[in-house]
C-alpha positions in Angstrom: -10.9 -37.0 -74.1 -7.0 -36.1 -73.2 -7.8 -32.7 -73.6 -10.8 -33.0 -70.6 -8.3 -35.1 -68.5 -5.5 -32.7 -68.7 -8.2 -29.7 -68.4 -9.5 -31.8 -65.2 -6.1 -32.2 -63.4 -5.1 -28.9 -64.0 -8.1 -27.8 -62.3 -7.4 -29.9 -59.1 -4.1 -28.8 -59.3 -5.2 -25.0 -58.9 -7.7 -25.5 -56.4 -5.3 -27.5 -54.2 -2.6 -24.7 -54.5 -5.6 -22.1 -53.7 -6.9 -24.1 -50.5 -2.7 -24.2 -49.4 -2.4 -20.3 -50.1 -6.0 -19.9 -47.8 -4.6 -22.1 -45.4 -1.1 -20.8 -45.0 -2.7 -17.1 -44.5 -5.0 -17.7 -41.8 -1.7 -19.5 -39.8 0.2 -16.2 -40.8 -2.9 -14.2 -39.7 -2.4 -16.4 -36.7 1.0 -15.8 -35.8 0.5 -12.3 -36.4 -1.8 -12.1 -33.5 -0.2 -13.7 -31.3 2.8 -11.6 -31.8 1.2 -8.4 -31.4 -0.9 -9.9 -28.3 2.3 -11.3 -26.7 3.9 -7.9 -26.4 0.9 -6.5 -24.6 0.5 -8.6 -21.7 4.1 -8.8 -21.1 3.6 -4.9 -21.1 0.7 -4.6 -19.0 2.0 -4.0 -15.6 4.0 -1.1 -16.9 0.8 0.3 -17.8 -0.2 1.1 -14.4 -1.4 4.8 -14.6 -3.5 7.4 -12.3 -2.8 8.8 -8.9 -3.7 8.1 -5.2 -3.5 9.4 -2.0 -2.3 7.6 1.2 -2.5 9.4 4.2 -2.8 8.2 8.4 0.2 6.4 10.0 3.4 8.4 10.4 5.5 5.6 12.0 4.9 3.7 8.5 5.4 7.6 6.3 9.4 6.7 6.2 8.8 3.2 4.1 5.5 4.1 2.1 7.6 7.3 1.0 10.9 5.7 -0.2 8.7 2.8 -1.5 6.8 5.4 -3.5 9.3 6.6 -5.2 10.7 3.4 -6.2 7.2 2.7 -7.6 7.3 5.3 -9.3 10.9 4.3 -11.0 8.9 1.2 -12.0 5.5 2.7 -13.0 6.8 6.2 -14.4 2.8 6.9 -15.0 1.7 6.2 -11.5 1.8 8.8 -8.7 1.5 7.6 -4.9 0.7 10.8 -2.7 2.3 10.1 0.8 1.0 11.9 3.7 0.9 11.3 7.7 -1.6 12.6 9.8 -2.1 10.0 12.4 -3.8 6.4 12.0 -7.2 8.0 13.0 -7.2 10.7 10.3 -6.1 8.1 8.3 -8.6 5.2 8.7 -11.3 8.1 8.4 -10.1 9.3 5.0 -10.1 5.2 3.6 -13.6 5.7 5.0 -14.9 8.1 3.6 -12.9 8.3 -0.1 -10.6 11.2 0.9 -7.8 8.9 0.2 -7.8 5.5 -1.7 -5.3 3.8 1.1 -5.3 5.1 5.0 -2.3 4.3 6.7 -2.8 2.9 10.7 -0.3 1.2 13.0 -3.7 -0.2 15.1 -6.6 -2.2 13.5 -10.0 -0.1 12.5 -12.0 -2.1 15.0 -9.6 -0.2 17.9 -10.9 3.0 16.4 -14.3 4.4 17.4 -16.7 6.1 14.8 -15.1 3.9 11.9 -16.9 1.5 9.8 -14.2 -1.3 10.2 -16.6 -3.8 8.0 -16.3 -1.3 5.2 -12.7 -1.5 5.0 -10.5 -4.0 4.1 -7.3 -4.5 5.4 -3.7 -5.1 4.4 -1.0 -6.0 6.6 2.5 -4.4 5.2 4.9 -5.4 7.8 6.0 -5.0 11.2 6.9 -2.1 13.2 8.7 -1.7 17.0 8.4 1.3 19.4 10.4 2.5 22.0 10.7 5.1 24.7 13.0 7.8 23.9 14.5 10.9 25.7 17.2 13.6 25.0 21.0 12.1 25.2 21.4 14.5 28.7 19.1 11.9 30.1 21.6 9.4 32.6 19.0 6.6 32.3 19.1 3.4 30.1 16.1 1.0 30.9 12.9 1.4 32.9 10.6 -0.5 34.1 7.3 -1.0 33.1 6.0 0.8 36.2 8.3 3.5 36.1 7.2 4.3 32.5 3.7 3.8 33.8 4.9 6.8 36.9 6.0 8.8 34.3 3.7 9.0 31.5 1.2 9.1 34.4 2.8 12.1 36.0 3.3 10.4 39.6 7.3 10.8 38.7 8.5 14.1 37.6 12.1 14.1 38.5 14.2 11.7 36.2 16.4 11.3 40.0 13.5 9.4 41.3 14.1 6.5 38.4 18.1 6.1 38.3 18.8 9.5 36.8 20.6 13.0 37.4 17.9 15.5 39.4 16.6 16.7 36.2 13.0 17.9 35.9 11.4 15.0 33.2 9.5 16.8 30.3 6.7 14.3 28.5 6.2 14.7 25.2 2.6 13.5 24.0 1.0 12.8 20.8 -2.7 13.6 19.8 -5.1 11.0 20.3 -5.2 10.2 16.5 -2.1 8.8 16.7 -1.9 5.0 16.3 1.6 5.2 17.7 -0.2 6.7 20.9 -2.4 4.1 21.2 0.2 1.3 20.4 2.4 2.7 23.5 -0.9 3.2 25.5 -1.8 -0.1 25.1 1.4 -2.0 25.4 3.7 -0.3 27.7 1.3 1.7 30.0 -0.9 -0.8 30.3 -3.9 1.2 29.1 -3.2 3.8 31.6 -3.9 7.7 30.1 -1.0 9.9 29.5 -0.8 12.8 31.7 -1.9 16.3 30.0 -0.4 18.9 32.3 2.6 20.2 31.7 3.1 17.5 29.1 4.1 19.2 25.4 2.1 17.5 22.5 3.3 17.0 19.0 1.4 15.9 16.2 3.9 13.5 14.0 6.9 11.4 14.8 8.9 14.0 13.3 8.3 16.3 15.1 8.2 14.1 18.2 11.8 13.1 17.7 12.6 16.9 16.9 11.5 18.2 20.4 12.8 15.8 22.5 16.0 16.1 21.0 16.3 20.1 22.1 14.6 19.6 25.3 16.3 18.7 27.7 15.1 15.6 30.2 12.4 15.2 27.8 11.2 11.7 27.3 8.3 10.5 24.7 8.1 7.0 22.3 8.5 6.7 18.6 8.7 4.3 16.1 12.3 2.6 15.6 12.2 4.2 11.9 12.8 7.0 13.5 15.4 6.2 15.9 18.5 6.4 13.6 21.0 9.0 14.7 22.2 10.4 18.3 20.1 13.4 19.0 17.8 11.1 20.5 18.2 7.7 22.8 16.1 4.7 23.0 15.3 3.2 26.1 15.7 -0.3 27.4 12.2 -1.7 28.4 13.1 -3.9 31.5 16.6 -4.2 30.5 15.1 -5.5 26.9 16.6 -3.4 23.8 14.0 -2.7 21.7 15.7 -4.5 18.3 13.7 -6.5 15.6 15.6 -9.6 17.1 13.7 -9.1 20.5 10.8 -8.2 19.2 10.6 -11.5 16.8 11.5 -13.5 19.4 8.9 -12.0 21.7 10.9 -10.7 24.4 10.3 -6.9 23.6 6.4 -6.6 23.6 6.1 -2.9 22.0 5.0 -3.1 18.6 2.3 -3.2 16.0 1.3 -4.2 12.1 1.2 -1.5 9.7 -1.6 -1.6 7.9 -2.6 -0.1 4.5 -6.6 0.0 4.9 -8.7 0.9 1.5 -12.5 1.1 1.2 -13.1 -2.5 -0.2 -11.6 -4.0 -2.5 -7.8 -2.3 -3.8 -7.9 -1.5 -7.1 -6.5 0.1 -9.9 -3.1 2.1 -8.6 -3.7 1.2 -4.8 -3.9 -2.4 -5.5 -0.5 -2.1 -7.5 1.3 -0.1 -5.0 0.2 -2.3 -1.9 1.2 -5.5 -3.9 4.2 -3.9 -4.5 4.8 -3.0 -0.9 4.0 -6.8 0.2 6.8 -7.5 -2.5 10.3 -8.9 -2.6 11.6 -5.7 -4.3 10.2 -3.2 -0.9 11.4 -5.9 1.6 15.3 -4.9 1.8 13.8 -1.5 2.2 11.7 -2.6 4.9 14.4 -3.7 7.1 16.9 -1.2 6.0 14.5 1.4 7.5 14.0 -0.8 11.0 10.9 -2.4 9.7 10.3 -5.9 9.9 8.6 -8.1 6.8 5.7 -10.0 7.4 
């Protein structure tokens, strides 16, 4: 009878030791998932992999290029293809898949033969423009009118506007330029530029390039661009175009920068554009004259 109680007890006592052994594996087993899971999702941004073009706006090229880069620091498997082009070229390539983010200083319902509805847009930041003309130029602000005369081709002399009798040379962009459209709209008052003896570049850089070696040349470019003295920046009715007037609404020449993708972001383009509405891009932004949403 001992014997069966003793046998009886030591049988509890090896089951109960059994159930603690099951029971202290599964919460190891536990544990040990959520260790291994832990260091995953913590990882997962830096897993952002594959490459994407974006291509249009080259008044936004500057900050989308540096921005790149530093993606790139961030997300060493990631590759952001920066190109310009104009806004046009590059709302048609979101369009039609060319390029997984199109680049555009104006909005794709301003642009004719583009399916706005299929394309969703992303608002960056800010950017100013201003008139600009070689340093022999004796003129600091015009008018809206004279800039109208001029661009128009009813002044050709800057002596007629202030200046030394020097013949004024217009420099134009193509009419896929969103920069172009931008100074259309807002300082010529929708007028069209004049196309005669007018010289036509296709990018800001360029743009900036030829009207610093031609003399009395005059054209507009983004204020990324206007960073060192082979060029100068006009005064717009005695109004200096600076991010403080243009915030504070007294200089009206300016524009969002918008990063348009066909739908939805996703995948690479979604990460870089978040990264570009980020706080790590936004002392870039106004490093390079930009100005943050």
């Amino acid at each position: 009878m001992r014997k069966s109680k003793l046998f009886k007890l030591f049988t509890l006592i090896v089951s109960f030791t059994l159930i603690l052994s099951v029971l202290a594996g599964c919460s190891g087993n536990n544990q040990g998932n959520k260790d291994t899971q832990t260091p995953d999702q913590g990882d997962s941004k830096t897993k952002v992999s594959g490459s994407i073009l974006a291509l249009g706006s080259s008044a936004l090229q500057p900050l989308a290029a540096e921005a790149a880069k530093q993606f790139k620091e961030k997300y060493p498997d990631a590759d952001v293809q920066v190109q310009g082009g104009g806004s046009g070229n590059g709302l048609k390539a979101a369009a039609d898949g060319t390029a997984q983010i199109g680049n555009s200083d104006i909005f794709a319902e301003e642009k004719t033969g583009i399916d706005a509805k299929a394309l969703e847009d992303h608002k960056v930041c800010v950017v100013g423009f201003a008139t600009v003309v070689n340093p022999k130029v004796k003129v600091d602000s015009l008018t809206k009118q004279q800039l109208v005369d001029i661009f128009t081709g009813k002044v050709t002399n800057w002596k007629d506007v202030g200046g030394d009798d020097m013949k004024i040379v217009v420099v134009n962009r193509p009419t896929s330029s969103g920069t172009r459209a931008t100074f259309k709209k807002y300082a010529l008052d929708g007028k069209e530029e004049t196309v005669g003896n007018a010289l036509k570049e296709d990018s800001s850089g360029t743009v900036l390039k030829a009207v610093a070696d031609t003399e009395g040349a005059v054209s507009y470019l983004a204020l990324s661009y206007i960073n060192d003295s082979s060029i100068k920046a006009l005064k717009l009715d005695g109004v200096e175009p600076t991010a403080e007037n243009i915030t504070s609404g007294k200089y009206p020449i300016w524009s969002y920068e918008h990063m348009y993708t066909k739908g939805a972001a996703e995948g690479v383009a979604k990460a870089f554009i978040d990264y570009m509405m980020g706080d790590e891009v936004e002392p870039l932004v106004e490093k390079l004259g930009y100005i943050p949403i």
